[in-house]
C-alpha positions in Angstrom: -20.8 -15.1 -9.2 -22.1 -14.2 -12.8 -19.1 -13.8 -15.7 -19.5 -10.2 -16.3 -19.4 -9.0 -12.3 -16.5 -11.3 -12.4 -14.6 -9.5 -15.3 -15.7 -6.7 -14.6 -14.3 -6.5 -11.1 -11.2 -7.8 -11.9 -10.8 -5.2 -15.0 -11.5 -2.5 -12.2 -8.3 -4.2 -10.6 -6.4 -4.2 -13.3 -7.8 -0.6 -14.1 -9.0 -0.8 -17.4 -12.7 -1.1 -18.1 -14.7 -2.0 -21.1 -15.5 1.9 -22.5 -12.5 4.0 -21.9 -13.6 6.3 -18.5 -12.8 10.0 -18.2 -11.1 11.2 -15.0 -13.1 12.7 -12.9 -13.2 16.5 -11.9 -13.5 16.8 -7.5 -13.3 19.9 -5.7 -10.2 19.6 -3.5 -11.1 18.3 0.2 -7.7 18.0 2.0 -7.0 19.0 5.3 -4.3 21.7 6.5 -1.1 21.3 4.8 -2.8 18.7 2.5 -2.7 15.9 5.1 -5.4 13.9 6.3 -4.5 14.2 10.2 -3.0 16.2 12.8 0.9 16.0 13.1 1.5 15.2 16.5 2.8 18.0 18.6 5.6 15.3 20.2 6.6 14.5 16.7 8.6 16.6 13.9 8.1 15.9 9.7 10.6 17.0 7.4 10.5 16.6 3.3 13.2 14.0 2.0 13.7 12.3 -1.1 16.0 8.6 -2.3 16.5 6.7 -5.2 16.1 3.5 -5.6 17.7 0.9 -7.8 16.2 2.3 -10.8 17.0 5.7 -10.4 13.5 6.5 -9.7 13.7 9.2 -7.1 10.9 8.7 -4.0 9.3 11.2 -2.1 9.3 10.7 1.5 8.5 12.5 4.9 10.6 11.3 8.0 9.0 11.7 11.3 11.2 12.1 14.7 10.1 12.2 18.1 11.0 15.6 19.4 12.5 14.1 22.4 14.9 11.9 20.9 17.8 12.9 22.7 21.8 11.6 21.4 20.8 7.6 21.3 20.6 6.4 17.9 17.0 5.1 17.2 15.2 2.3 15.9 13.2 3.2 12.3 11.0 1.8 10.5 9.6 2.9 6.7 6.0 2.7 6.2 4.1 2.4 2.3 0.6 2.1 1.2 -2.4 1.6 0.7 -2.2 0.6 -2.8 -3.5 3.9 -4.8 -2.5 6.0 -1.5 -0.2 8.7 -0.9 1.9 9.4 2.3 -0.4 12.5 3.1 -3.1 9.6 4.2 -2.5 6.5 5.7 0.9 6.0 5.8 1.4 9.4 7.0 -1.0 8.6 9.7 0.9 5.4 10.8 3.8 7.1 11.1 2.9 10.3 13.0 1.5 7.7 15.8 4.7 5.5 15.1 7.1 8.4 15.8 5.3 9.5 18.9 6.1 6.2 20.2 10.3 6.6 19.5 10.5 5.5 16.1 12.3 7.3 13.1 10.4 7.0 10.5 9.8 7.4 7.2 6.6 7.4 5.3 6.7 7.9 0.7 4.8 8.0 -2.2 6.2 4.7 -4.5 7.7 4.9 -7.3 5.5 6.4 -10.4 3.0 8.3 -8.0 2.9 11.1 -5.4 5.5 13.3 -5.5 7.9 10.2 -6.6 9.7 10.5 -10.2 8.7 8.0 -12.6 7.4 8.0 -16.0 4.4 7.5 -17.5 2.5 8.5 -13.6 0.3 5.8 -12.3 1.9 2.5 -13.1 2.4 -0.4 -10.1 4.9 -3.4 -10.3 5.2 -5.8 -7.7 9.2 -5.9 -8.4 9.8 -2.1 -8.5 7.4 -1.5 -4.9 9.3 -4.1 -3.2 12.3 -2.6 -4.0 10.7 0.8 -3.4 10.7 -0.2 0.7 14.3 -1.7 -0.1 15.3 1.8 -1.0 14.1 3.5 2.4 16.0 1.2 4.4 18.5 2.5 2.6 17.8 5.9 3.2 17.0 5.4 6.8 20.2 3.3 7.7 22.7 5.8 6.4 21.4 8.5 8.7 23.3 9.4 11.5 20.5 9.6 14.0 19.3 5.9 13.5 20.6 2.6 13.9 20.8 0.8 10.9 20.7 -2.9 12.5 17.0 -1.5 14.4 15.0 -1.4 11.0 11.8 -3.0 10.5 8.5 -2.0 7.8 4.6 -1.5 7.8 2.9 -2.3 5.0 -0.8 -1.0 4.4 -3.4 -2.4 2.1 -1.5 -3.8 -1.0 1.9 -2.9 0.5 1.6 -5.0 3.0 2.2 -7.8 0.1 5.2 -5.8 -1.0 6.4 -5.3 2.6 6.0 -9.0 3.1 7.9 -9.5 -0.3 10.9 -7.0 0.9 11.3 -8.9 4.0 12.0 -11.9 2.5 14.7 -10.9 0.3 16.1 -7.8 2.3 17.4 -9.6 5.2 18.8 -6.4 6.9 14.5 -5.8 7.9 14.8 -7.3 11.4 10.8 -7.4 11.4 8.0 -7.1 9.3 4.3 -5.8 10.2 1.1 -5.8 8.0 -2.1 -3.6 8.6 -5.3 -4.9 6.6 -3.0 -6.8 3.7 -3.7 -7.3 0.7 -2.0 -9.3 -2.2 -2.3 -8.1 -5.3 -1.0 -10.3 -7.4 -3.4 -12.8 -6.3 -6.5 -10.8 -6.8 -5.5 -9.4 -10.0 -4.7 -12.7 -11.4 -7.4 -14.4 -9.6 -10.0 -11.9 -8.2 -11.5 -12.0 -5.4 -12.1 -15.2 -3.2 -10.1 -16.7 -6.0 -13.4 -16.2 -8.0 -11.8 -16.0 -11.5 -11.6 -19.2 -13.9 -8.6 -19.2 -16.3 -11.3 -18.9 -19.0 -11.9 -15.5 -17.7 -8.4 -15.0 -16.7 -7.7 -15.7 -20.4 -10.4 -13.2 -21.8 -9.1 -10.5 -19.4 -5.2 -10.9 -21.0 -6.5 -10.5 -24.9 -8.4 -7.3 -23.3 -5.2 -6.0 -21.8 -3.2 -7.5 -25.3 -5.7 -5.4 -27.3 -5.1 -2.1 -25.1 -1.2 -2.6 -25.4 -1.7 -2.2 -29.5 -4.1 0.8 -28.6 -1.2 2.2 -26.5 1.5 1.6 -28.8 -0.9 3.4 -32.0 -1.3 6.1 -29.9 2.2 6.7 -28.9 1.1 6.9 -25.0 0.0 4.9 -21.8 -4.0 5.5 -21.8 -5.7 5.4 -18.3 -8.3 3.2 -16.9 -11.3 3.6 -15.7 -11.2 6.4 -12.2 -10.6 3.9 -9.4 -13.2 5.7 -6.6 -15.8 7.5 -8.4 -16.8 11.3 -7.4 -20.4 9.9 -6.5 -22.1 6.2 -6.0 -25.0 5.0 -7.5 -25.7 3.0 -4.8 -25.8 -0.3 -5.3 -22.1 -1.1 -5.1 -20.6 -3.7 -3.3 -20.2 -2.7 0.5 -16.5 -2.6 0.3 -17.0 -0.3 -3.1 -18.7 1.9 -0.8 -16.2 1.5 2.6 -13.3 3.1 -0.1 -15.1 5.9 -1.2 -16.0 7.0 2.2 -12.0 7.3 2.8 -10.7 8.2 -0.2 -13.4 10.5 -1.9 -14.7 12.5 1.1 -12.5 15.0 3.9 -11.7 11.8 5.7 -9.4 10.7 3.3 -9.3 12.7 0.1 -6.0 14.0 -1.5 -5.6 15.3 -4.7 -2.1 13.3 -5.6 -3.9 10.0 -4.9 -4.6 7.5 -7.3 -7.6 6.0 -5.5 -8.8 9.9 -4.9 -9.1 11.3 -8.0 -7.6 9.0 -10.7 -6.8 6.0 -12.2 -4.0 3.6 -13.1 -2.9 2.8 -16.7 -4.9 0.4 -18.7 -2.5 -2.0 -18.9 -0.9 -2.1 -15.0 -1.9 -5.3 -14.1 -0.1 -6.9 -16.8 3.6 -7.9 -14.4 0.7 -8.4 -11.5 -0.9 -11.4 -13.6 2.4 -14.5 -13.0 4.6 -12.5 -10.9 3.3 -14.2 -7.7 5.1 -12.3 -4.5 4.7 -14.2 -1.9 6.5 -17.5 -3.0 9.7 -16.8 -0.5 7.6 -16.1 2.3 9.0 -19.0 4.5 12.4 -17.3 4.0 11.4 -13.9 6.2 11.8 -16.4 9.3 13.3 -16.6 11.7 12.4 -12.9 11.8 9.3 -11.6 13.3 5.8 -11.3 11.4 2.8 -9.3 12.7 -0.3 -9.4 10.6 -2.6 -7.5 11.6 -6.9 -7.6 9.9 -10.5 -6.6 10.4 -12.8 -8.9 11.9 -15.4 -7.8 9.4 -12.7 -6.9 6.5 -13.8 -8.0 2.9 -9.7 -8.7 2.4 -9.3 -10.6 5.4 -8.9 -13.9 4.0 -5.3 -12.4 2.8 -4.1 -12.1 6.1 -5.5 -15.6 7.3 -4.1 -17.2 4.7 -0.2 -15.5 4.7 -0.3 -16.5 8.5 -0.7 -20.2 7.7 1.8 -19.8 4.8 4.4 -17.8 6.9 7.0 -20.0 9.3 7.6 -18.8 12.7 8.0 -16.5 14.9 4.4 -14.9 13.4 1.5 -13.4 14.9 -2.1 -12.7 13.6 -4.3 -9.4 15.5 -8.1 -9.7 14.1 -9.4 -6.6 15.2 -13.1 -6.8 16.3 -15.5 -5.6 14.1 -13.4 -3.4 12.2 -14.1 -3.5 8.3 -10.9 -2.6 5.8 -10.6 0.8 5.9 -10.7 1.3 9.2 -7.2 0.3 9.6 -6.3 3.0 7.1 -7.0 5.7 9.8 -9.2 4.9 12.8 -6.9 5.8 15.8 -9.3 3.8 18.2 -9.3 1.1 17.0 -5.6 0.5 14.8 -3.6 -1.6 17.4 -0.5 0.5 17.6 0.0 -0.5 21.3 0.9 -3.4 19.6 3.0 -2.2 17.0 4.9 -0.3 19.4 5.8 -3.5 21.5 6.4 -5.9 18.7 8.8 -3.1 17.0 10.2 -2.5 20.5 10.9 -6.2 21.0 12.1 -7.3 17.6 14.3 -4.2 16.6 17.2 -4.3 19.3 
């Protein structure tokens, strides 16, 4: 792999690039009510918001099965992808979650979406783990759910953060993750563990150099737009698997990062020796599902946080199913399987 396709991939990670990138204008695409699917007619959503540690307050929509009955039920609280907003995936998983009996709550993290937080657009692996920490708050003080029955999804990049939760949080009975990845890893290391320290090193004084920018300035400058509005075509396949989600009516929404935006030049900087994962042994002897494409650029992730992870764990490759198709391909997302392992593990 050459230097600069190197650097340059892992600045588009970190999102900063080497000429400052304006955002890009995009005629809204979203679907009825700004989500990207159908609520389900077995299934209710209602707005609700929780603060976390922090004081940051989160943006949320709980989903309940309409026939829910008296019975206190089992919840779960469902984040990601990385860049995403609960209008898309997250949204998705739990509309189908819910019509399966679940209670369930799907946000925006702190810092984006309708979430408080300033400056907008800024990621930190402690403050997202403690952003699912904060919904099982919310969810276990409602009077409709059982608070000892609470597991989490994480999608993308919050399955890391999910996995991270877990392990410190012990009142998640079980964990599942849907096309994971970890982002400290490939921001610190890029992908395939491509990056040398030299490059490592070069990518820091870049970052060092933008903080002086930003503190000159008196502001928190963006990188460059994560999806751009069209491809040139001869970006990496993956490149090109994102923007058919995230900048067409698939899975477009004006409040997401990856949609229209970009995150602040320096946001990888707590991503770069913050590793997440390093208590992942501890989630045991509660559940793990892991769940990847067969044909996923990121599903080396997955493979490798199953051998790390002690058991009870369980690895789902779906066949032929590339990264984003977890985000929102009904046929093909396992949740059969979600529903059982949730069923099983939270009771």
């Amino acid at each position: 792999m050459k230097k600069t396709f190197v650097i340059a991939m892992m600045l588009l990670l970190a999102g900063t690039s080497f000429a400052q990138v304006k955002k890009s204008k995009s005629k809204k695409m979203e679907t009825t009510e700004h989500y990207t699917f159908k609520l389900s007619e077995k299934v209710t959503r209602q707005k609700v918001t929780f603060k976390n540690r922090y004081g940051i307050t989160l943006s949320g929509d709980l989903y309940l099965p309409k026939n829910a009955g008296t019975e206190k039920l089992s919840a779960l609280a469902i984040s990601g992808p990385f860049g995403a907003v609960k209008e898309q995936s997250s949204g998705l998983y739990a509309n189908q979650m819910a019509e399966r009996g679940f209670a369930v709550v799907a946000f925006d993290p702190s810092y984006t979406g309708e979430s408080s937080g300033e400056p907008r657009n800024v990621a930190s692996p402690e403050i997202n783990t403690e952003d699912f920490s904060a919904a099982v708050d919310f969810l276990g003080i409602q009077k409709n759910i059982d608070r000892n029955k609470i597991g989490i999804i994480g999608i993308c990049g919050f399955g890391g953060f999910a996995l991270n939760a877990t392990a410190v949080d012990k009142r998640v009975k079980a964990v599942a993750t849907a096309t994971m990845y970890d982002m400290t890893r490939v921001m610190s290391k890029g992908y395939n563990d491509a990056v040398t320290v030299e490059q490592c090193t070069e990518t820091l004084e870049q970052l060092g150099e933008q903080r002086w920018k930003d503190a000159e300035a008196g502001t928190f400058q963006p990188g460059s737009v994560l999806n751009a509005e069209k491809l040139k075509g001869d970006e990496p396949q993956f490149i090109k698997e994102y923007h058919d989600y995230y900048r067409t009516s698939r899975g477009f929404h004006e409040r997401s990062v990856n949609s229209t935006g970009s995150w602040t030049a320096t946001n990888p900087l707590s991503f770069m020796n913050m590793p997440i994962l390093s208590y992942i042994k501890e989630i045991s002897p509660r559940p793990i599902l892991i769940i990847a494409g067969e044909k996923a650029h990121s599903k080396y992730f997955s493979e490798d946080v199953f051998k790390m992870a002690s058991e009870p764990k369980e690895l789902v490759i779906v066949p032929n199913a590339v990264h984003v198709d977890l985000y929102d391909n009904v046929a093909v997302i396992p949740f059969d399987k979600l529903e059982t392992f949730f069923k099983e593990h939270l009771k």
